[in-house]
C-alpha positions in Angstrom: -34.3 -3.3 -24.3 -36.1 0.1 -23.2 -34.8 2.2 -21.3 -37.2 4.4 -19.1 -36.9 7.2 -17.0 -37.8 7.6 -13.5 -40.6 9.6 -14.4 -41.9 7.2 -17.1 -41.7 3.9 -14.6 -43.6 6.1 -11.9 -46.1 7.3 -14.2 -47.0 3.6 -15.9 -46.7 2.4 -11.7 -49.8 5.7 -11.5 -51.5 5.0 -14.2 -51.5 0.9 -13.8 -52.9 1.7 -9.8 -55.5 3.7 -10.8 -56.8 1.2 -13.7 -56.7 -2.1 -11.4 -57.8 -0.1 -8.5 -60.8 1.0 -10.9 -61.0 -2.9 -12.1 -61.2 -3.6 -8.3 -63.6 -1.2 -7.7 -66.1 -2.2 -10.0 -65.9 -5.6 -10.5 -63.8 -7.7 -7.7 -65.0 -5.8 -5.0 -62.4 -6.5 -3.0 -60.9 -4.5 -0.2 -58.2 -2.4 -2.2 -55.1 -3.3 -0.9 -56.2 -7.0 -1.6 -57.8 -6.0 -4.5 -54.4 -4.4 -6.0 -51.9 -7.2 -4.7 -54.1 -10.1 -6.1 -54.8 -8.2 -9.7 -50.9 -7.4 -9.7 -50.0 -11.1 -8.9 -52.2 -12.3 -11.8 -51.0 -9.7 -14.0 -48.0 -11.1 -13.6 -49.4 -14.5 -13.8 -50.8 -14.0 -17.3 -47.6 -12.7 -18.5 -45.8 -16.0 -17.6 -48.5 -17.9 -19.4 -48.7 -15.8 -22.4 -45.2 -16.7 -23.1 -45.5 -19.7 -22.5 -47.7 -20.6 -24.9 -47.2 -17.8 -27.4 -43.8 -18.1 -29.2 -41.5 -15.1 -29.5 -43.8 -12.8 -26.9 -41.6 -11.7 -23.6 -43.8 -9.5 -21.9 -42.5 -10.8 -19.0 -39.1 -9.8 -19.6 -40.2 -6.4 -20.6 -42.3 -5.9 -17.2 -39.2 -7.7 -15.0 -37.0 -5.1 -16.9 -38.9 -2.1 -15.6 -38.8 -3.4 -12.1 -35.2 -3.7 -12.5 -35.0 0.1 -13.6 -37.1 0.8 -10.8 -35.5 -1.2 -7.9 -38.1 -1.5 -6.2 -36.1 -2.6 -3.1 -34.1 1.0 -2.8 -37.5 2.8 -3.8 -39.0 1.3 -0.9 -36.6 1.2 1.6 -35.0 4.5 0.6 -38.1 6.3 -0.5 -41.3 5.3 0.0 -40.9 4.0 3.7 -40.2 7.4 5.1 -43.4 8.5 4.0 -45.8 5.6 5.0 -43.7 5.5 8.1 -44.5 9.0 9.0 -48.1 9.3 7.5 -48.9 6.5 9.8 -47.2 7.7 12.7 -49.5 11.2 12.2 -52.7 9.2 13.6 -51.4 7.4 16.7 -52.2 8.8 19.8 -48.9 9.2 21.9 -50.6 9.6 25.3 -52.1 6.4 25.0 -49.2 5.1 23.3 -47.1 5.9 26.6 -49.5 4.4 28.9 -49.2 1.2 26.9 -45.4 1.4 26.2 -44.7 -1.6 27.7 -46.0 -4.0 25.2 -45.0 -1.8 22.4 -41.3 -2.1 23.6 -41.5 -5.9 24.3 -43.3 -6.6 20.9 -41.3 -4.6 19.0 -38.1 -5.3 20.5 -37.8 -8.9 22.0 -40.5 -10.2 20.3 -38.7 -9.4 16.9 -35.6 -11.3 18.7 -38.0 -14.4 19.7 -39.4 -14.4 16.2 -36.1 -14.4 14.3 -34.5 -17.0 16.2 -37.4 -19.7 15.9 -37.9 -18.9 12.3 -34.2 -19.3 11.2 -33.9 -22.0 13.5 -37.3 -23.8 11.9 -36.4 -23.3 8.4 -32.8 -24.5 8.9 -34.6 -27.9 10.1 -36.4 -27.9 7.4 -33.3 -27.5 5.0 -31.5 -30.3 6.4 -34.4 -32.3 6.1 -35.3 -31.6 2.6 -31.7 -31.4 1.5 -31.7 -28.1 0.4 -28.8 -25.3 0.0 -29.7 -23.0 2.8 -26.6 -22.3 5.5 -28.0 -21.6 8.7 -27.1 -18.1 8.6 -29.2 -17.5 6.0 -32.0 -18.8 7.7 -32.0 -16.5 10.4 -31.5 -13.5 7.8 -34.9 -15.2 6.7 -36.4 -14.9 10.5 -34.7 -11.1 10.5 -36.9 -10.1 7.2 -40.1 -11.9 7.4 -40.4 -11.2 11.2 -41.4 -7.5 11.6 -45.2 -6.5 10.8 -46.1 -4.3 8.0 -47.2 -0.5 9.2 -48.9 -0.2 5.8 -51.1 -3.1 6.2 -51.9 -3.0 10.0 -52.4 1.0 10.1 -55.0 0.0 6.9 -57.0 -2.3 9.1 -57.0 0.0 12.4 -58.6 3.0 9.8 -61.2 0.7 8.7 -62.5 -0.5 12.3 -63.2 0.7 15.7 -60.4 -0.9 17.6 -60.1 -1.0 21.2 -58.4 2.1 21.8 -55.4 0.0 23.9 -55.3 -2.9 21.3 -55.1 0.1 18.4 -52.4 1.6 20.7 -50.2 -1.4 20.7 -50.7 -2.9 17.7 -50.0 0.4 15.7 -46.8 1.6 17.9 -45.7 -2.3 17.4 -46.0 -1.9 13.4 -44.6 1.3 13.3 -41.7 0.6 15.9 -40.9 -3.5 14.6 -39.8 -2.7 11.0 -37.1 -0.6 11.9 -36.0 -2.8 14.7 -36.4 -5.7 12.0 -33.9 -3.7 9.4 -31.4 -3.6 12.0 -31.2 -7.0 12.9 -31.4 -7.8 9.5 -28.5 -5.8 7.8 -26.3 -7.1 11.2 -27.2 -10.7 10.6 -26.5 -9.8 6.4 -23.4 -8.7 7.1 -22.4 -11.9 8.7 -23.7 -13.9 6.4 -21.9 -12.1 3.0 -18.9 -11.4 4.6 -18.5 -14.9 6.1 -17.4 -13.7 9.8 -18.6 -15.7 13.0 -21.5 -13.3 14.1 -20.9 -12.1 17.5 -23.8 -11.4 20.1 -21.3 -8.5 22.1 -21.7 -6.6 18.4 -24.3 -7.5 17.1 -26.2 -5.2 20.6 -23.7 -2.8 20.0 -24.7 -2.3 16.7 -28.7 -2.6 17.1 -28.2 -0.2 20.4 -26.7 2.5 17.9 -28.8 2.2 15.2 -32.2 1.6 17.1 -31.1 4.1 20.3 -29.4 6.9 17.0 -32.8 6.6 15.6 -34.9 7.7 18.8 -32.6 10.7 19.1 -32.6 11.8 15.6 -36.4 11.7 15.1 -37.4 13.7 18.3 -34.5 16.1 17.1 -36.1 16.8 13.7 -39.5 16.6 15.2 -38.9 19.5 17.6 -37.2 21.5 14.9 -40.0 21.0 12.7 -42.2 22.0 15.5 -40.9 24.8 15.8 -41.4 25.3 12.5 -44.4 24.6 12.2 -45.7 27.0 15.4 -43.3 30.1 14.0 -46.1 31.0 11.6 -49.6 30.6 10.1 -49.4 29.6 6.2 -50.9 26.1 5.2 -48.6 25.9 2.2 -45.7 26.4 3.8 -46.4 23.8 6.8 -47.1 21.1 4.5 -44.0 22.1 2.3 -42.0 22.0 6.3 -43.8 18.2 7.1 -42.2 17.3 3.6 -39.2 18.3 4.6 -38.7 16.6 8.0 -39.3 13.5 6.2 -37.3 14.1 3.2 -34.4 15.7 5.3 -34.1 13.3 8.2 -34.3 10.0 6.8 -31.2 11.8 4.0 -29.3 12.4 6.8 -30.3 9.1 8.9 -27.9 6.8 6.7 -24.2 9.0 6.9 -25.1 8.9 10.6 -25.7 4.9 10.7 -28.2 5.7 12.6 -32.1 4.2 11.9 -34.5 6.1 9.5 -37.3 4.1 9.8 -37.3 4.5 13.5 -36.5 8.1 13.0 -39.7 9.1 10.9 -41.5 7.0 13.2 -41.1 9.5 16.2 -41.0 12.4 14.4 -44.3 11.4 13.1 -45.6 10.4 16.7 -44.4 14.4 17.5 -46.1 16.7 14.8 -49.1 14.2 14.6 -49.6 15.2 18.5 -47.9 18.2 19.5 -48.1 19.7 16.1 -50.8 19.1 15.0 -52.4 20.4 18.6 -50.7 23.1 19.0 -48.7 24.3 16.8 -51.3 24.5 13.4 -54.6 26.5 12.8 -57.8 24.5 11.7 -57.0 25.3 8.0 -53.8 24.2 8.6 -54.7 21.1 10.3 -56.8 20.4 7.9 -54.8 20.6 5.0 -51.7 18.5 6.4 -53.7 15.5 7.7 -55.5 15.3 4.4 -52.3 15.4 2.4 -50.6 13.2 4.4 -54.0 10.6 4.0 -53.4 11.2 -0.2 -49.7 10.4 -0.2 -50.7 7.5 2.1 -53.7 5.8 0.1 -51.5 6.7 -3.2 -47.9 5.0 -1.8 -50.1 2.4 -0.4 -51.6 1.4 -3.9 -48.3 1.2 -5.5 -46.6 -0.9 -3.2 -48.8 -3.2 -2.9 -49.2 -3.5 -6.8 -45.6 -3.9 -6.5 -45.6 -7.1 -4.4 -48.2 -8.4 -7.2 -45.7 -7.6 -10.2 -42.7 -9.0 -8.2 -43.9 -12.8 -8.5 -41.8 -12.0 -11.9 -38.8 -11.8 -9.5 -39.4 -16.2 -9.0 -38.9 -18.9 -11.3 -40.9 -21.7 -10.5 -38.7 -24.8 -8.9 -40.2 -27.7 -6.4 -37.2 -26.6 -3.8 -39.6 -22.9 -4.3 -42.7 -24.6 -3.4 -41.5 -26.9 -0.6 -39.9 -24.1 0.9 -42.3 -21.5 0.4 -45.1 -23.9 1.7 -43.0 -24.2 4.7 -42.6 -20.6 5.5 -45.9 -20.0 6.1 -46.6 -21.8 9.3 -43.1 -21.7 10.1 -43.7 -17.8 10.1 -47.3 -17.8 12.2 -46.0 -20.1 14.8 -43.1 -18.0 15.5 -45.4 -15.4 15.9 -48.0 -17.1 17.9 -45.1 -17.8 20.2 -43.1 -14.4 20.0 -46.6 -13.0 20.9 -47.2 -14.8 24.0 -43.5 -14.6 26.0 -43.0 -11.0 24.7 -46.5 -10.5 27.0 -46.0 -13.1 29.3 -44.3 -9.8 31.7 -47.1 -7.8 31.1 -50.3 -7.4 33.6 -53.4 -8.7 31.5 -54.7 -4.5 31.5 -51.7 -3.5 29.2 -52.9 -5.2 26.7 -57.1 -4.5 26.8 -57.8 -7.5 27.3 -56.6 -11.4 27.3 -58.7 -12.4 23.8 -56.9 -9.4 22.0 -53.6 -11.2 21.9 -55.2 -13.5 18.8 -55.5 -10.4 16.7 -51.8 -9.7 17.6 -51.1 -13.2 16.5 -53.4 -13.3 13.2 -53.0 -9.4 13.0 -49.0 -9.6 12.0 -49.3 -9.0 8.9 -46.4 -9.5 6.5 -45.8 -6.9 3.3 -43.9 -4.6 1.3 -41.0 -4.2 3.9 -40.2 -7.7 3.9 -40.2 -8.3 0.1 -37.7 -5.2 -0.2 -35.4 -6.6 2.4 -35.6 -10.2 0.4 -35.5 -8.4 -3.2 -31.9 -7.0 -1.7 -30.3 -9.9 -0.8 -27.5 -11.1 -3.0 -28.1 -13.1 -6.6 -27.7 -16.6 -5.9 -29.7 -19.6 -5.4 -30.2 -18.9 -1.7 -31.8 -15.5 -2.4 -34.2 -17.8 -5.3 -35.1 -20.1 -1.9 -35.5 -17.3 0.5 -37.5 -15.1 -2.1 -40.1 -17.9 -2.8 -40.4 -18.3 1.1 -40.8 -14.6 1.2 -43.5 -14.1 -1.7 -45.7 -16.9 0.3 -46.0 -15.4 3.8 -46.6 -11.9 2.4 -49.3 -13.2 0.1 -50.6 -15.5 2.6 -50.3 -12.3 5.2 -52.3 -10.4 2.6 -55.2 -12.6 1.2 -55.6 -14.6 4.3 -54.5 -13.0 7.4 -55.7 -9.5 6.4 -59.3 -10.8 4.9 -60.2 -12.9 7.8 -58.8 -10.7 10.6 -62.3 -8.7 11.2 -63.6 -11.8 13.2 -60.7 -11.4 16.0 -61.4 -7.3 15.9 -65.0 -8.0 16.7 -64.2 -10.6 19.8 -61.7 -8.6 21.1 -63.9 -5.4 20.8 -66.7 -7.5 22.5 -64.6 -8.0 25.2 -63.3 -4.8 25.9 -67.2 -3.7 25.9 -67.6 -6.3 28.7 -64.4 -4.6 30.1 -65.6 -1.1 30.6 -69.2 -1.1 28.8 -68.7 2.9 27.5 -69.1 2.1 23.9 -67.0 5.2 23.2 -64.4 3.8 25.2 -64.0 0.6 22.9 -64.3 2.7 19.9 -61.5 5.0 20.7 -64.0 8.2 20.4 
């Protein structure tokens, strides 16, 4: 078995990217995030039938063996998740973000909550009714990973359309927000289930209000400092080099202080993206950070979701798989669907642009990288098989489906917000 270095499994993840992405580019023609996650998937595909029918040959193996080396649960969760966090927090604007905090909170807060319980509570009926070997706790470690939406997929589709500027507001504080909400929930509801212990509600608060409320604190506190930073002086270089090291810093320092990373680079992002980037950079300056930032975006971007394409490696093909994986899927959009409506349910109609934006909430939760990490973490064992197949098909669903299809609800909900206020550069967020 070879053994490769960090830098050799990052440069074949580079060099792979850029080939499919090419591949894509010229011949599928499919939007590239699709593009990369469907040629990874049958990459990975046509290595399980190569050796199946070819004797001797485990390409497979050799490809599951460098994702092993890689981990690609710690190199997202611990690695590349600061930076999409942050890169996509650069672009939100936090003035209308606070005059549509409301739905952001409720979304990514109690709607996570909502969506969790009806998921593990779905798929544990299931279970029982299929006879399968899923505790109940598991389940709802299930709802905890599969339930927050993806900020590299959702923050993709807001670039690519004119959004309502209050739907783009809500949606992209929800994606950015939800994940780190999700991680919480999810490592409290882990810990239950490994160590065996009745899970307590009284904690389990305690817990998320410490991580989640740590997390607020420590992101404003490395966004001032890099702030001030950033204002101290004039030399492109050095800002970018400063940004770098907000990300790189605070999310090191996030973990000794159990306190949330995820959250953290998500409001030190919302800072420098707004007040540094306003007043604190020159034009050159400005210039050069945002388009950096967009490069290690697009290039983090086409990894991971190459990533998710190779990982079908990670699942051995069983009928339990397929019943529960065929299961997930509308366990998982109904939850939403619901989660959706009675996290809004508080909110006056005008918080949210408009009533026919909530389906592109709903069909708009897209499901990705986060969620395969947290599943790819999970303990070896026939549950982690059930849950990982369950995982695989609402991200891939999420993905090919969701994402490809979603430009219909954009366009009603954009029509509507025209009939709303009938300034076309007030629908297009100009």
């Amino acid at each position: 078995m070879v053994h490769l270095s960090s830098f050799d499994v990052a440069a074949l993840l580079v060099v792979t990217a850029a080939l499919l992405g090419y591949l894509n580019h010229h011949i599928l023609r499919l939007p590239h995030v699709i593009g990369l996650t469907v040629m990874g998937a049958l990459v990975a595909i046509g290595l399980l039938v190569v050796n199946a029918f070819i004797p001797g040959v485990s390409l497979d193996d050799w490809v599951a063996n460098i994702l092993s080396q890689l981990d690609f649960s710690q190199t997202l969760l611990q690695g590349m998740l600061s930076f999409l966090l942050f890169a996509g927090a650069l672009h939100v604007d936090l003035d209308r973000l606070k005059k549509d905090w409301l739905p952001v909170v409720l979304l990514s807060t109690v709607g996570v909550l909502i969506s969790t319980v009806l998921v593990g509570g779905a798929l544990y009926g299931v279970a029982l009714a299929a006879h399968l070997p899923l505790p109940a706790i598991w389940c709802f470690v299930f709802g905890a990973l599969i339930s927050p939406t993806d900020p590299v997929s959702v923050l993709g589709i807001l670039k690519e359309k004119a959004v309502p500027p209050s739907l783009q507001a809500v949606v992209a504080g929800e994606s950015l927000f939800n994940d780190g909400v999700g991680i919480v929930v999810f490592l409290i509801l882990l810990g239950a289930a490994v160590t065996g212990t009745e899970f307590s509600i009284a904690e389990g608060a305690r817990l998320f209000a410490e991580e989640a409320g740590g997390g607020v604190l420590l992101g404003i506190v490395i966004g001032w400092l890099g702030f001030k930073g950033l204002r101290s002086m004039d030399e492109y270089a050095l800002e970018v080099l400063i940004t770098i090291a907000v990300v790189m810093g605070g999310y090191a320092i996030a973990e000794p202080l159990h306190v949330s990373g995820p959250i953290a680079m998500a409001v030190a992002g919302l800072l420098i993206g707004n007040y540094g980037v306003t007043y604190a950079m020159s034009d050159m300056t400005r210039d050069y950070v945002i388009k950096f930032w967009e490069l290690i975006d697009e290039t983090l971007n086409s990894i991971l979701f190459l990533l998710i394409g190779l990982e079908v490696l990670a699942i051995v093909p069983h009928r339990n798989h397929l019943l529960i994986a065929a299961a997930a899927v509308p366990i998982a959009l109904g939850a939403r669907w619901i989660a959706v409506r009675a996290s809004l349910i508080v909110v006056p109609r005008a918080e949210v642009a408009c009533h026919d934006s909530r389906p592109v909430l709903v069909w708009g939760g897209l499901r990705g990288g986060i969620s395969i990490a947290l599943a790819l973490s999970l303990p070896e064992g026939p549950v982690r098989n059930l849950l990982l197949a369950a995982t695989f098909a609402v991200v891939l669903f999420s993905v090919l489906v969701q994402r490809a299809t979603l430009n219909p609800f954009i366009e009603r909900a954009k029509r509507a917000a025209n009939r709303t206020d009938p300034d076309p550069s007030a629908a297009s967020g100009e």
